[in-house]
C-alpha positions in Angstrom: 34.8 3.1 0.2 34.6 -0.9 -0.3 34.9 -2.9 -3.6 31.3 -3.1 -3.7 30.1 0.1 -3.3 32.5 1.3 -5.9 31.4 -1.4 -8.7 28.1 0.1 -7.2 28.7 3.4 -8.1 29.9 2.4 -11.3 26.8 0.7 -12.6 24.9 3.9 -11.3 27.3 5.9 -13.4 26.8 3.7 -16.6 22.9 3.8 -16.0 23.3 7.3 -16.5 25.4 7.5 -19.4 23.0 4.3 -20.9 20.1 6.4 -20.4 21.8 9.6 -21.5 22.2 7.7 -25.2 19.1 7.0 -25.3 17.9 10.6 -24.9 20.6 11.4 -27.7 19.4 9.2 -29.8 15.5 10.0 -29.8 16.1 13.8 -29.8 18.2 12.9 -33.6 15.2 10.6 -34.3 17.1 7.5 -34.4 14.9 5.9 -31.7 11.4 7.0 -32.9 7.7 6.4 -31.4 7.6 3.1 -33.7 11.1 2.1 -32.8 10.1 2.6 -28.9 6.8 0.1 -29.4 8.6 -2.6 -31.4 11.9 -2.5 -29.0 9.2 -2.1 -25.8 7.1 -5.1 -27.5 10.3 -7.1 -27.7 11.7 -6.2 -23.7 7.9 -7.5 -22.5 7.4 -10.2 -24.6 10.8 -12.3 -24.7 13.9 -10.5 -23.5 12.5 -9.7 -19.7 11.0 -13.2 -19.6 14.4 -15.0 -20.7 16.3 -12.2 -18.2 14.0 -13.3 -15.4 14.1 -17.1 -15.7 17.6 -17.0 -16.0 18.2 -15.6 -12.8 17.0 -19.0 -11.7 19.9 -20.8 -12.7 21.9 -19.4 -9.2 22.3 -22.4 -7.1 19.7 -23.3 -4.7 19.9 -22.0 -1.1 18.4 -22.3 2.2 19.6 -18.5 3.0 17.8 -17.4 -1.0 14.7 -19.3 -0.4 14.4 -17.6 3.2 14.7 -14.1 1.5 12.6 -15.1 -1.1 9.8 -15.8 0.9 10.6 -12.6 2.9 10.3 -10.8 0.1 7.1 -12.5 -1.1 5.7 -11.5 2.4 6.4 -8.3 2.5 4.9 -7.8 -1.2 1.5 -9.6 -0.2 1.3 -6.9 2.4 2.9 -3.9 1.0 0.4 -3.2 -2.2 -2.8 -3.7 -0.4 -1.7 -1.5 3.3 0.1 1.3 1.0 -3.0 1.3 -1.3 -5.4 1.8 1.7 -2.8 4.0 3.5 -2.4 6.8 0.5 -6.5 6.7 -0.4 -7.2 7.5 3.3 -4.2 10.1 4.3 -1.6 10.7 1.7 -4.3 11.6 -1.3 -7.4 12.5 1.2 -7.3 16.2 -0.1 -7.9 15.0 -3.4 -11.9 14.2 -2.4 -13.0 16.8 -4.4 -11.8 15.5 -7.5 -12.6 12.2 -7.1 -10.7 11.0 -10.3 -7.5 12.3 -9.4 -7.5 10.7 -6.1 -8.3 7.4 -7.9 -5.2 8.0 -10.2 -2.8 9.4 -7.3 -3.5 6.4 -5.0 -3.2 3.6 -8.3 -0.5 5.3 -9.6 1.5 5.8 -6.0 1.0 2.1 -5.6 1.8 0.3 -8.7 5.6 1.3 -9.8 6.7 0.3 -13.3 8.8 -2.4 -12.1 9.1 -4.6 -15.0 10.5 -2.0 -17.4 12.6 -0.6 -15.0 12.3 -1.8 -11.9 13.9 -5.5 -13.0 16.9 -3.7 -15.0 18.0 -1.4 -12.2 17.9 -4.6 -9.5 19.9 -6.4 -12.1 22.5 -3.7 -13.2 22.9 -3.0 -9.5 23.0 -6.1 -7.9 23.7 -8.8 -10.6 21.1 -12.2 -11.0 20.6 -11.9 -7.3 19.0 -8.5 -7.3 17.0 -9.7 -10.6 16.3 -13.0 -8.9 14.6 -11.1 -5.5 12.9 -8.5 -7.5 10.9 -11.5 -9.7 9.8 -12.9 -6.4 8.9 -9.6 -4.7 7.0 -8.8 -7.9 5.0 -12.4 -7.9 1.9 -10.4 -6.0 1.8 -7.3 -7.8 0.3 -8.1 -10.9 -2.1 -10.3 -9.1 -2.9 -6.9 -6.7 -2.6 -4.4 -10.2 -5.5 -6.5 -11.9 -7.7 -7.1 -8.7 -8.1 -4.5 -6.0 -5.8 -2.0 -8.2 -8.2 -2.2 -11.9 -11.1 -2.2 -9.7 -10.6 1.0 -7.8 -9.2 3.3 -10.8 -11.7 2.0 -13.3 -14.8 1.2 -11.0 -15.4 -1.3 -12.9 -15.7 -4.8 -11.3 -13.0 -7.7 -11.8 -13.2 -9.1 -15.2 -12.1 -11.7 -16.8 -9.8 -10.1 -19.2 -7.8 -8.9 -16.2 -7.2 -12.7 -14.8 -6.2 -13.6 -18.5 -4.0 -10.5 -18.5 -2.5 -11.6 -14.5 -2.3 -15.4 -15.8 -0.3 -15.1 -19.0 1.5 -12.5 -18.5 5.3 -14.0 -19.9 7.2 -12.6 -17.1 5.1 -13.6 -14.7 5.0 -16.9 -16.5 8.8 -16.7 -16.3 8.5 -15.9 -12.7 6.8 -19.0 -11.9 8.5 -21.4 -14.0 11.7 -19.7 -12.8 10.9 -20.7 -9.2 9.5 -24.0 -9.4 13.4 -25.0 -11.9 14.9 -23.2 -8.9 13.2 -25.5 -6.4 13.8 -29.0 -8.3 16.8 -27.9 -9.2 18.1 -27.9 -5.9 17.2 -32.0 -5.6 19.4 -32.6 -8.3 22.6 -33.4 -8.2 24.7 -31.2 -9.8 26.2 -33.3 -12.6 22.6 -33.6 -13.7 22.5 -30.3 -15.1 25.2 -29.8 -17.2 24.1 -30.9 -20.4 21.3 -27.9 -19.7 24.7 -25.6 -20.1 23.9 -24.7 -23.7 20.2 -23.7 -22.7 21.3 -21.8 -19.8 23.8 -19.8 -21.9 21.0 -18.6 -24.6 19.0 -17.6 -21.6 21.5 -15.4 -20.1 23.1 -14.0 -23.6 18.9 -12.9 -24.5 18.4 -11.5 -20.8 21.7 -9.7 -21.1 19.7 -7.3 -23.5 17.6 -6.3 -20.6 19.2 -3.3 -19.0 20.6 -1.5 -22.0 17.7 -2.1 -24.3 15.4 -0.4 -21.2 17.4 2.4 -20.8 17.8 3.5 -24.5 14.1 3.4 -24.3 13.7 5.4 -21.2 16.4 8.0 -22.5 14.3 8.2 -25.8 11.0 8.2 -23.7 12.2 11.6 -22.0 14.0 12.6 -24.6 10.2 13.0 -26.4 8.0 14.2 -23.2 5.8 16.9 -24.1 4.9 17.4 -20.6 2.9 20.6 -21.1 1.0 22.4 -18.4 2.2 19.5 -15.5 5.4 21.0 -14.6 3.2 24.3 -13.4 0.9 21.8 -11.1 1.7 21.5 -7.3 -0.5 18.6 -7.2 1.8 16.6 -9.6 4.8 17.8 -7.8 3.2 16.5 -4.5 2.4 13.3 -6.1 6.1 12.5 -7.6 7.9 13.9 -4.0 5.5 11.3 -2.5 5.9 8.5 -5.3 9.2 8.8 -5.6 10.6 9.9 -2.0 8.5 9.7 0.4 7.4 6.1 0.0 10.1 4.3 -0.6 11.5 6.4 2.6 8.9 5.0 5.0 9.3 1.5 3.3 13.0 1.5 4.1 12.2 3.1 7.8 9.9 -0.4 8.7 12.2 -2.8 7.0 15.2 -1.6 9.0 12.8 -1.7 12.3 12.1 -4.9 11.4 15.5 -5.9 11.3 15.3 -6.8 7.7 18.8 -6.6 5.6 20.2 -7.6 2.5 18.3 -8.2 -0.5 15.0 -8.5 2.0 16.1 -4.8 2.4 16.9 -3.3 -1.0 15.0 -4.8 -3.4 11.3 -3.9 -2.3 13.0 -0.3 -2.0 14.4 -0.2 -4.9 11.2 -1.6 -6.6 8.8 1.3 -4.3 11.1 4.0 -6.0 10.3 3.2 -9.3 8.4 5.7 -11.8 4.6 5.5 -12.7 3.8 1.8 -14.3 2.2 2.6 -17.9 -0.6 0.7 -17.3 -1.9 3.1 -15.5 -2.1 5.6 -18.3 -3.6 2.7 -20.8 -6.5 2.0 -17.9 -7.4 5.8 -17.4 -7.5 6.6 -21.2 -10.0 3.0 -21.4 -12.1 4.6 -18.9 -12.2 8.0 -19.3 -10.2 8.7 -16.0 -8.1 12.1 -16.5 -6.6 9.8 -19.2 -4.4 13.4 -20.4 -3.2 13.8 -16.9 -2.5 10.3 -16.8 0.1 9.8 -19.8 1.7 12.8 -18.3 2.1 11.5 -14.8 4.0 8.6 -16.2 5.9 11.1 -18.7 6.7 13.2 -15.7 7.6 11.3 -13.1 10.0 8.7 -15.3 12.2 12.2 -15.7 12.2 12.8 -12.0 13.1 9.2 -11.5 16.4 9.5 -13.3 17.6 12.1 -10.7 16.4 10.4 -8.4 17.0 6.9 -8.4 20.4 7.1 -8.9 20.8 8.8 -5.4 18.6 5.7 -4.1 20.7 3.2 -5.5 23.9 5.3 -3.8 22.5 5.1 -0.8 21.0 1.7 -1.0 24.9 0.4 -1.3 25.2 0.8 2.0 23.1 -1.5 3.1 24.1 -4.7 0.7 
């Protein structure tokens, strides 16, 4: 075993544990309901945005900004094809119950990669992981509010959900991340160093990211009430799909490709992540299995701690 995937193994171990405190602290109620909203409130709206722009400050490369706009690619195409893929095959039993199919195929598409997507790519892989996993997120939120609000809800595109797509902070960060990044690199160096102390505050907030997320997550789980769900093949189809199956085929197509690197592992690594919230909030709007819903995202988050950790092992191989 090399240096790296040791460190590797490390950072999967002290996800665990990270997550593991957080589970002991909201079974002794010292991370309640409230405590989860203000600290979730906090990740969303400042410490993920400062994380994510920060891992801008990396020096400008030719070989980064040809990943990056691999990784943009194979965003742009991955949403809309998996979408379209799981509503015709994966999820086509579901016709009968039209609403679950709706919430299988949204659900199945749109990972919760902020919350934990972004702290995982960071704790595993440094800035650089966090870095490719804001550019490989750039389309999703633009694909979420579109194509992805319009088939779960029925409803056509609104204008709410370009406000929500336009100033969203970490996209915002995202953005202004990659347009410093770019005119950075036309500096000369020398030029930047009186932005040191800004940098610094940048990084020291962001820093926050990953253990702030996975007290939360441990707290989340640690306050499931996950009811009739575990008793439902249907859900345990959905999370063996959600959380195995595609990010397996993912994988399988960027290694034919000839993809590597952070190309590679960070769309994977994103694909594996648990049910996005946002899902939930949408059905419960519109009245679509909105019970079944929360649950799905309760349910599969405490799969995904089993199982992203053996992703992440095997992922190390390929860095």
């Amino acid at each position: 075993m090399n240096a790296n995937m040791l460190i590797g193994y490390q950072k999967i171990i002290s996800i665990i544990l990270l997550i593991l405190t957080g589970f002991l602290l909201g079974k002794r109620g010292v991370i309640t309901e409230q405590t989860q909203n203000r600290i979730t409130d906090l990740l969303m709206k400042v410490i993920i945005p400062f994380s994510v722009f920060s891992s801008f400050f990396s020096p400008f490369t030719t070989d980064k900004l040809h990943t990056s706009l691999q990784l943009l690619l194979t965003a742009l195409i991955f949403y809309p094809v998996n979408q379209l893929l799981l509503g015709r095959f994966v999820f086509a039993g579901c016709r009968k119950e039209e609403d679950k199919r709706r919430l299988f195929v949204f659900s199945n598409t749109y990972s919760n990669t902020v919350f934990m997507g972004y702290p995982f790519a960071q704790a595993l892989f440094g800035k650089e992981g966090l870095f490719y996993a804001s550019m490989f997120n750039l389309p999703y939120n633009l694909y979420l509010w579109s194509m992805g609000y319009c088939y779960l809800t029925k409803q056509p595109m609104n204008k709410q959900g370009v406000k929500n797509t336009l100033t969203n902070p970490v996209i915002l960060a995202c953005f202004a991340g990659y347009l410093w990044w770019m005119a950075r690199g036309a500096l000369p160096a020398g030029n930047t160093i009186w932005l040191q102390p800004v940098q610094e505050v940048f990084e020291m907030v962001g820093a926050c990211s990953t253990p702030l997320s996975m007290l939360v997550i441990g707290s989340l789980v640690a306050g499931t009430g996950l009811g009739g769900i575990i008793k439902d093949v249907a859900a345990w189809y959905f999370s063996a799909v959600k959380l195995i199956l595609v990010p397996g085929i993912l994988l399988l197509v960027l290694l034919v490709l000839g993809i590597s690197g952070g190309g590679l592992v960070i769309p994977v690594v994103i694909a594996a992540m648990p049910v996005c919230a946002t899902g939930g909030i949408l059905a419960a709007k519109y009245h679509v299995k909105k019970e079944y819903a929360a649950s799905l995202v309760a349910f599969t988050t405490l799969l995904s701690v089993f199982t992203i950790p053996v992703w992440l092992a095997c992922l190390i191989k390929f860095l």
